[in-house]
DOPADREN-582693 format. One line per 8 residues: their letters; for each residue z, x, y of N, C-alpha, C. Coordinates in steps of 0.05 Angstrom, whole numbers. Each point is the difference from the previous one (the first is absolute). Layout:
BEGIN
a	Z,X,Y,Z,X,Y,Z,X,Y ~ ...
// end
This chain:
BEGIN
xxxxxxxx	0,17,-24,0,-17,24,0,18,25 ~ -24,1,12,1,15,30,9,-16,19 ~ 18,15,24,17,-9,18,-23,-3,25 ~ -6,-24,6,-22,-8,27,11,5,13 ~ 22,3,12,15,4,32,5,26,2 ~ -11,22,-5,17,39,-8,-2,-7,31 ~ 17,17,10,10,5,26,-29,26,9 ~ -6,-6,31,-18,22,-3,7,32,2
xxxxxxxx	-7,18,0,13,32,8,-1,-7,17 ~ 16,32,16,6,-1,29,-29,9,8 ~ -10,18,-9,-29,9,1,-25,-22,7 ~ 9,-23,-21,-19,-21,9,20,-10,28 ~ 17,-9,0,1,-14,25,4,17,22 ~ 5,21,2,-7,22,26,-40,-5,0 ~ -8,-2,-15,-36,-7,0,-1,-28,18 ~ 12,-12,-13,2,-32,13,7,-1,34
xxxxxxxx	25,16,-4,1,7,29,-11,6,19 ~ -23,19,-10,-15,13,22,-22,-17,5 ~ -4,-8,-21,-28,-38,5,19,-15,17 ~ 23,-8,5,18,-20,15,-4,8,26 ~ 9,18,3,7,20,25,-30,-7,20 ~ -27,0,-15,-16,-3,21,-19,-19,-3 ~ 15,-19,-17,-14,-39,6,29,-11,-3 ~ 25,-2,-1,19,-17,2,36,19,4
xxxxxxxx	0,-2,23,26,25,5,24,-15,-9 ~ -1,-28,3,15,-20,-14,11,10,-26 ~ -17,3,-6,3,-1,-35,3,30,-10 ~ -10,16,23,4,26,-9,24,14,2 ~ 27,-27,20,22,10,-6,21,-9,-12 ~ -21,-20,-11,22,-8,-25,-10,15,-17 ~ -23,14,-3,-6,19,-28,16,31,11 ~ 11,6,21,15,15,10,35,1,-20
xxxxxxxx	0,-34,15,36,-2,-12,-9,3,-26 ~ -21,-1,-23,4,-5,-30,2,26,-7 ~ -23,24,20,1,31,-11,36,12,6 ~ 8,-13,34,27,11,-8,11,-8,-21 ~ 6,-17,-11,15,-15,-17,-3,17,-32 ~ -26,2,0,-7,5,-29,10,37,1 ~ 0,11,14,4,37,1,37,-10,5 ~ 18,-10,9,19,-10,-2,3,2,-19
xxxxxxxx	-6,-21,-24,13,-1,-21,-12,12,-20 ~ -16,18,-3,-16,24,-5,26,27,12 ~ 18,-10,19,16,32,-2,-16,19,31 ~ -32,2,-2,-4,8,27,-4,-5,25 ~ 28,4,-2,13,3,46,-15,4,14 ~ -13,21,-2,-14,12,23,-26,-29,-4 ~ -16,8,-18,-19,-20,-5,3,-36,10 ~ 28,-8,-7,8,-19,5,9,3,39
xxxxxxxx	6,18,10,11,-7,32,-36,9,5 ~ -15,16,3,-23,-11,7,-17,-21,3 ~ 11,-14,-18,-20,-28,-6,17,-25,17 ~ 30,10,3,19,-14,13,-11,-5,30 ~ -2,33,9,-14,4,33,-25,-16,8 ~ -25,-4,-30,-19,-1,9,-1,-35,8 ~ 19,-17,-19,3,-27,-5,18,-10,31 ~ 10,25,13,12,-7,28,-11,0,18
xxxxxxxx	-23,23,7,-23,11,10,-15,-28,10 ~ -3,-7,-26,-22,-30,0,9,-28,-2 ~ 26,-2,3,14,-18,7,8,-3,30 ~ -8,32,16,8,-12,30,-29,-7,15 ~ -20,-4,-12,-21,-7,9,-1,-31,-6 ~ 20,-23,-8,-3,-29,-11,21,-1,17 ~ -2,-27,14,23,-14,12,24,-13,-20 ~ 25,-7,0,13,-5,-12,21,-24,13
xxxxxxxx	-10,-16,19,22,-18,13,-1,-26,-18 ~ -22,-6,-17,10,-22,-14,-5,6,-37 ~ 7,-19,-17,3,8,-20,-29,-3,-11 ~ -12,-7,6,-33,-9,-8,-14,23,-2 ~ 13,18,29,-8,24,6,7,28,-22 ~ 21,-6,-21,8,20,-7,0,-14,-33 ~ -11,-11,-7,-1,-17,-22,-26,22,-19 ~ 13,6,-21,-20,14,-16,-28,-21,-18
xxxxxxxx	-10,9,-3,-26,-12,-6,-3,-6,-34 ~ 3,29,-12,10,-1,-35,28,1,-2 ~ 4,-17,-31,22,12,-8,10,24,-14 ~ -14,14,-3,-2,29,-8,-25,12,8 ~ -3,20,-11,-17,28,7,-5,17,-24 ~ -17,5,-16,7,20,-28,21,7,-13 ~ 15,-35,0,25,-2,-23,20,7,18 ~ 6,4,30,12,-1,11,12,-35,15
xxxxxxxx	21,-10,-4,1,-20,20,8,0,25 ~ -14,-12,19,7,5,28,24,-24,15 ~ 9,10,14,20,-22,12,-17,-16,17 ~ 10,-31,8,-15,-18,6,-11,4,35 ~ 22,26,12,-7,-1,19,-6,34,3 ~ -11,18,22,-3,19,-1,1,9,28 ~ 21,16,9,6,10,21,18,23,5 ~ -2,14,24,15,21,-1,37,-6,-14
xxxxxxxx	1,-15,7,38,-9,-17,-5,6,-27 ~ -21,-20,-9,7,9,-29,-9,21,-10 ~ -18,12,12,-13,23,-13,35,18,-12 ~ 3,12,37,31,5,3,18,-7,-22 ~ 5,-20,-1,28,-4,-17,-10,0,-24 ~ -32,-6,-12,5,9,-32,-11,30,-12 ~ -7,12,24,2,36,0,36,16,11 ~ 8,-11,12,20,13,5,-3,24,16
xxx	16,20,-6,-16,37,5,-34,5,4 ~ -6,-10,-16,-19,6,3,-26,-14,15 ~ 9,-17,12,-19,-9,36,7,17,19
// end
């Protein structure tokens, strides 16, 4: 029985990223929070606060005064799940140190 949902590598979704980044910046930072996330629990820090910076980077280019505004689009990202909303707070509080 093959598993249809394998989570993608970080390799593929750093690929995905760079297609996001220059037709949908939206989406390219929620594929941001999934690369931090995934080098996180992968163990690499360094790898993981880069991807932290880049998902903040492109979060101060979106307005954030209402929740419509900060409302993520998927519920995950390459087996990553994203929180329902996406903003500098939460980035913050579910990186800790490392924002």
């Amino acid at each position: 029985m093959t598993n249809q949902t394998r989570a993608a590598s970080v390799q593929e979704l750093e690929s995905i990223f760079q297609q996001e980044l220059a037709t949908d910046r939206w989406a390219a930072t929620e594929s941001a929070y999934a690369l931090a996330s995934r080098y996180r629990d992968e163990g690499d820090w360094e790898k993981s606060r880069e991807w932290v910076k880049q998902c903040l980077q492109l979060l101060e280019g979106f307005p954030e005064d209402t929740m419509e505004q900060v409302a993520t689009t998927r519920t995950s990202v390459g087996g990553v799940a994203l929180p329902n909303y996406l903003h500098e707070g939460v980035v913050r509080e579910r990186f800790g140190e490392l924002a």
